[in-house]
C-alpha positions, 0 to 999 in steps of 0.5 A: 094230242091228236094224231093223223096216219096216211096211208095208202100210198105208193108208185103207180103207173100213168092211168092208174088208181090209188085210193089215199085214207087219213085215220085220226086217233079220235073222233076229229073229223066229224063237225070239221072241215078235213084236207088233203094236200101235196108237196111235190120236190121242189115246189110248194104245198098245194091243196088238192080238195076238201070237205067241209063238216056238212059233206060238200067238196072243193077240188083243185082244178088239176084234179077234178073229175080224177079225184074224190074226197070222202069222209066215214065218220063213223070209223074216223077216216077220210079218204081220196081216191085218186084216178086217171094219175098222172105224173105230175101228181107225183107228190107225198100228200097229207091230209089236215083237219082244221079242229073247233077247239074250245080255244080256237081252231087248230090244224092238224097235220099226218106225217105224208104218204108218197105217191109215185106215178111212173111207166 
């Protein structure tokens, strides 16, 4: 069973940085499309970017020009680095990899890092 770790999170004051990691327990992120999410209290998980096997990026518009999404292979792990945070980006974001299986595509999902942003 594939199994994916963030970490990374944690409060921060408005203007600040975090940078987010997605370690997978195997070679999963390579040749698939890879996620991050957040769920705020009270609202519904929203997708926050994306990157597909190829290397290109999808942004919510709430985030973009703040936040990049990027993928090592190599070391299994995708990342988000977040910038200029602000309150309302206060969240526990997962990341999800959408996996080519022999049976079909399959999502796998981490357990969440919480991200506070707060003065």
């Amino acid at each position: 069973q594939v199994q994916l770790v963030e970490s990374g999170g944690g409060l921060v004051q408005p203007g600040g940085s975090l940078r987010l990691s997605c370690a997978a327990s195997e070679s999963i992120f390579s040749g698939n499309a890879v996620g991050w999410y957040r769920q705020a209290p009270g609202k519904q998980r929203e997708l926050v970017a994306t990157i597909a096997s190829g290397g290109s990026t999808n942004y919510a518009d709430s985030v973009k020009g703040r936040f990049t999404i990027s993928r090592d292979n190599a070391k299994n792990t995708v990342y988000l680095q977040m910038n200029s945070l602000k309150p309302e980006d206060t969240a526990v974001y997962y990341c999800k990899v959408a996996a080519r299986r022999p049976w079909g595509i399959t999502d796998y999902w981490g357990q969440g890092t919480q991200v506070t942003v707060s003065s």
